[in-house]
C-alpha positions as CSV (number, residue, x, y, z in Angstrom):
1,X,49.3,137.6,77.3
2,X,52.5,137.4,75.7
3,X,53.9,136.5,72.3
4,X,56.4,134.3,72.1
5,X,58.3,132.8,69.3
6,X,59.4,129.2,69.2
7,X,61.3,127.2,66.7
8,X,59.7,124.0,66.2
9,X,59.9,120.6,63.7
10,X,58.2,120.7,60.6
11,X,56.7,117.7,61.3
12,X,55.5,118.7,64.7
13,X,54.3,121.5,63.2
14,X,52.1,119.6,60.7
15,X,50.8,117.1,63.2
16,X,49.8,119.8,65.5
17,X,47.9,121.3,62.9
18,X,46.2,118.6,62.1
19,X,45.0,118.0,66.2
20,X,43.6,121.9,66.2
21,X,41.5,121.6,62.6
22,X,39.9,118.2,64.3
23,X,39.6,120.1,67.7
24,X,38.1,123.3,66.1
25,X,40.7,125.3,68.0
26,X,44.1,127.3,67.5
27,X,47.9,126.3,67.2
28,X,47.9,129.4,70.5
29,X,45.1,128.1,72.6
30,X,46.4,124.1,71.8
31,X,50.0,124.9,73.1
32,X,48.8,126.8,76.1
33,X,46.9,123.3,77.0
34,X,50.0,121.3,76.0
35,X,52.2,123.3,78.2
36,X,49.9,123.6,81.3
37,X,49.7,119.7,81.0
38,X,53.4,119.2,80.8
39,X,54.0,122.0,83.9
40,X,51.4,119.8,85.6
41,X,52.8,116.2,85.1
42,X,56.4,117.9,86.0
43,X,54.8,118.8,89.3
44,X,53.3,115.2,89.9
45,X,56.3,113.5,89.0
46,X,58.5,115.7,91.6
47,X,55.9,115.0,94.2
48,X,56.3,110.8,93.8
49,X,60.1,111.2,93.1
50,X,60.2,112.9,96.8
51,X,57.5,109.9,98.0
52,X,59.5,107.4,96.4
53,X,62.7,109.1,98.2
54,X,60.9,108.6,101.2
55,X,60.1,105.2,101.4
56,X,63.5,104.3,100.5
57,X,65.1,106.2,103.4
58,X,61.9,104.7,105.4
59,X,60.6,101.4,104.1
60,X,57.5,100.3,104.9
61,X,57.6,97.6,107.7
62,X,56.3,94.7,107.3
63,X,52.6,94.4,109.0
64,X,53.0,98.3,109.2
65,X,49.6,98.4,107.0
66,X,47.7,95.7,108.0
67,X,46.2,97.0,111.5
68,X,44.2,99.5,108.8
69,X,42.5,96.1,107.3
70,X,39.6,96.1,109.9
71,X,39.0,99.7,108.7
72,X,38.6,98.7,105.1
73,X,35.5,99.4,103.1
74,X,34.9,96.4,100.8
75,X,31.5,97.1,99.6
76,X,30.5,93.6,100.2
């Protein structure tokens, strides 16, 4: 692992102290989670921008989707 140094708010500071003390864990361990959660939801959100891209280059037709009805499991 390496140590890094960061320059944060004071007030982010105290509110992230408060999170770990109710957590039982550190400011180290808390901002690992913090960041592998943001890296994640950057990931996601590329992936529908690129989906989103997609269907409007290639909009769904209309009736495209309903041949797949039949196949639907309704749980009825």
């Amino acid at each position: 692992m390496k140590t890094v140094q960061m320059t944060l708010d004071d007030e982010l500071v105290d509110a992230v102290d408060k999170v770990v003390k109710k957590l039982k864990t550190t400011r180290s361990a808390f901002t690992r989670q913090a960041l592998r959660e943001a890296i994640n939801q950057v990931k996601f959100n590329k992936v529908e921008m690129k989906h989103k891209r997609g269907y409007e280059r290639n909009p769904v037709k209309k009736l495209e989707l309903c041949v797949w009805e039949s196949e639907q499991e309704w749980g009825h």
